[in-house]
N, C-alpha and C positions, 0 to 999 in steps of 0.2 A: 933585069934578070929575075927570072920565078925567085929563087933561094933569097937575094937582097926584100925582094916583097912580104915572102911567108914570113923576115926575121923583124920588119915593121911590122907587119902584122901581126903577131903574135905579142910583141913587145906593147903595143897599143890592147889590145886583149887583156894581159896582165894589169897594166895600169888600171882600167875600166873595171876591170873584175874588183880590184881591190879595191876604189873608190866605190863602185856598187855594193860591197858589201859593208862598208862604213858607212854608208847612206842609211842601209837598212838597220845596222844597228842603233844609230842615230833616232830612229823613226818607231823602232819598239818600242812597247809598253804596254800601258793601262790605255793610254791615250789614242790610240792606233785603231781607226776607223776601217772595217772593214764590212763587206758586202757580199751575197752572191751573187755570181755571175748566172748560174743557172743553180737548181738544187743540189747538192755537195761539190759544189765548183767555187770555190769561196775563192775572193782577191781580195789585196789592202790597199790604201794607200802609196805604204810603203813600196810595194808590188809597181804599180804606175811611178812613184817618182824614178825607183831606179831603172826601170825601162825607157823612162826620156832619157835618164843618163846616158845610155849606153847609146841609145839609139842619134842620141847629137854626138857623141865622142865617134861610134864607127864611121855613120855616115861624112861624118867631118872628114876625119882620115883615108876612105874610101866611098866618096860619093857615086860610083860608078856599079858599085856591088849591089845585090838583092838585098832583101829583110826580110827577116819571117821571125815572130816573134809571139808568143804567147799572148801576151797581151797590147797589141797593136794587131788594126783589122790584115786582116790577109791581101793583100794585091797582089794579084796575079800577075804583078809584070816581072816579076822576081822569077817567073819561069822562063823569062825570057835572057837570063842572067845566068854567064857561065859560072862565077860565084857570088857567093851572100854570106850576111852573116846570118846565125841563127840562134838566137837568144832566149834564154827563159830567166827572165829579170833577176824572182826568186824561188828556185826549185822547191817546194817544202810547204807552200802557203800555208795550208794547216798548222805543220808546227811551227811556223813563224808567229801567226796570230796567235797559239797557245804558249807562247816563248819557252819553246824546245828548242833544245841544240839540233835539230835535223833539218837546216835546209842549206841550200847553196845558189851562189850565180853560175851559171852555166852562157856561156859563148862560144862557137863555133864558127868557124867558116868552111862553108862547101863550096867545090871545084864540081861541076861536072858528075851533082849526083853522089860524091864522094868527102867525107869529111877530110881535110887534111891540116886543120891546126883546132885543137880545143884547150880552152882554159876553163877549169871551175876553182873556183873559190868557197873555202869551208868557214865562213865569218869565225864561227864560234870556236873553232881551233885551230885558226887562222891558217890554212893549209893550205896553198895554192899549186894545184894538179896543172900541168900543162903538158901538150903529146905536139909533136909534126910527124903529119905522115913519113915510117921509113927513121924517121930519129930517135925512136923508146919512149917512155914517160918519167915525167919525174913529180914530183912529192918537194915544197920546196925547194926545187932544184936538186934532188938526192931522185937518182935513177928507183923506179921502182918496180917489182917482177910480182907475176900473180902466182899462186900455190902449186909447186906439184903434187897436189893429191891426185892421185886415180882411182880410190876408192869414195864411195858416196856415204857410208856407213863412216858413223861419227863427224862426216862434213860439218860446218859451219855455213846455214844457208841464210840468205836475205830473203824471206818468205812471210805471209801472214799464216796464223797455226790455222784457221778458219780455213784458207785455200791448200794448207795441205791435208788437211784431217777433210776433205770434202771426199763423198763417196763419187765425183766424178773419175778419181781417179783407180783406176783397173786394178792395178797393182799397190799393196801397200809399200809404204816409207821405212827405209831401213832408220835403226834410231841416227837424227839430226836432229841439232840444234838450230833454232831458226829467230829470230827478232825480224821487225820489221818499221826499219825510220821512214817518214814520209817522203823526203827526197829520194827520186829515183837514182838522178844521177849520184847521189851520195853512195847509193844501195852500188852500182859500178864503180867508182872511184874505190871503195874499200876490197873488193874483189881484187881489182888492178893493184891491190896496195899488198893484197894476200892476204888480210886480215877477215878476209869471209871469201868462201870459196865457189859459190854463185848465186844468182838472184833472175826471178824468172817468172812469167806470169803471163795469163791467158786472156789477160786487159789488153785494150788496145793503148798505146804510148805513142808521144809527137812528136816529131822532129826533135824540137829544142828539149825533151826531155830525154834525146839520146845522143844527139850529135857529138856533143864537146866528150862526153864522159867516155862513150861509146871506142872514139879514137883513142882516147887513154890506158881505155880496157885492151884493145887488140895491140895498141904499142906493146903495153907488160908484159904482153906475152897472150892475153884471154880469147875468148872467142866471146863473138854478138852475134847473135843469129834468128830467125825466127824459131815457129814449132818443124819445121820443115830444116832447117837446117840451111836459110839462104841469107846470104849476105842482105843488108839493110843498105836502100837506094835511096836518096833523100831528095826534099824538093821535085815532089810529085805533086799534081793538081791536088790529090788531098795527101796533106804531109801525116798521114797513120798508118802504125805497124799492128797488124791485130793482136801478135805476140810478141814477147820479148824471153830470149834465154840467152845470159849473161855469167860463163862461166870460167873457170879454169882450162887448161884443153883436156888434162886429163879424163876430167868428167862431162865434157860434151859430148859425148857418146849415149852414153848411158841416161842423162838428162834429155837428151832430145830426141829418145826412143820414147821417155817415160812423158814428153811434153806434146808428142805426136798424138800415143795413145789420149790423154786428156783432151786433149782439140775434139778430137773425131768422137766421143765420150763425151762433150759439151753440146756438139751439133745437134745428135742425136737426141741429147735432151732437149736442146730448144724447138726442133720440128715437132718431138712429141706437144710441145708447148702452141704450137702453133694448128695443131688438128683441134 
């Protein structure tokens, strides 16, 4: 039975999550060897050990499922796979290797395109977020609801000030308040949590930097959406979303008129770039 599955599943999820993230606490420090992958694409160590972790512990569990993982090459037979897991070892690399409290494990399994179980784990405030499609979210096990704000004035956004003080954008910012931690999915998980009211950006983001958190944010109640306003489809030949807007529902409206304008206001710039 699907539901006897999702409930191993997710239960192995949770486990891995939290032994992933005592891996990497284990592996911080002074000591912590890390590299670029390509220029500001930085991995650690720590990054590779807890990504073997996960990836022996699901596979074990579910030898029959996809993989797609951040750091493990991409095989495309995982297209061939009505579901996978989809992992990102340690959400946050930056402030891992700077030993900031902002990063997380992130695990998800998709169905068909569709997330329907995610766990992320917060090491450093030891928080462990998990959602099943259709069941809500919870926050250690404590159900959790995203914000009814409907106003964007005085919101609390997960934004950098650089991308919103940017002249790409048409219309000015009612006053917000904005920070911005290195994990994405962290930047979701606190939206879903209500403790920040959206987070949104004109970068492109990967599967495993949306999947698990993503399901957590629309359980609470939030919307994930592109600048267009369209559901995110995962386990595509190439797993990227060029935008991401992660909000309350009150204010997806209003955010994904103002994320619209900024897209078509970026294009233009970059063709001017390009004559």
């Amino acid at each position: 039975m699907p539901e006897v599955e999702y409930s191993e599943d997710l239960n192995i999820m949770k486990k891995l999550a939290r032994e992933g993230g005592a891996l990497a606490r284990d592996l911080a420090g002074a000591n912590l060897k890390s590299w670029d992958k390509s220029p500001g694409d930085p991995v650690s160590e720590a990054d590779l050990a807890v990504n073997n972790l996960l990836k022996a512990g699901l596979l074990d569990h579910r030898p029959d499922y996809g993989w797609l993982s951040e750091e493990s090459q991409d095989d495309e037979q995982r297209l061939t796979k009505s579901r996978l897991w989809v992992v990102d070892p340690i959400d946050g690399t930056r402030a891992f290797i700077q030993g900031k409290a902002e990063y997380s494990i992130s695990i998800a399994m998709v169905e068909n395109g569709e997330a329907v179980l995610g766990c992320l784990y917060d090491p450093c405030r030891d928080i462990l977020y998990h959602a099943q499609k259709g069941c809500g979210a919870y926050a250690n096990d404590k159900g959790i609801k995203t914000s009814d704000r409907s106003s964007l004035k005085g919101a609390r956004i997960v934004a950098a000030d650089d991308f919103l003080n940017s002249k790409l954008w048409p219309r000015p910012w009612p006053e917000i308040t904005s920070d911005n931690p290195n994990s994405i999915a962290l930047r979701l998980a606190w939206v879903a949590e209500g403790i920040r009211h959206a987070a949104f950006t004109l970068r492109p983001k990967n599967d495993w930097d949306l999947a698990a958190a993503g399901l957590i944010l629309e359980e609470a109640g939030g919307r994930l959406t592109n600048h267009r306003g369209e559901r995110l489809i995962y386990n595509k030949p190439t797993p990227v979303h060029p935008t991401l807007l992660a909000c309350c529902p009150g204010l997806h409206e209003d955010l994904q008129l103002r994320m619209n304008e900024g897209w078509e206001a970026l294009m233009r710039w970059r063709a001017r770039q390009l004559k």
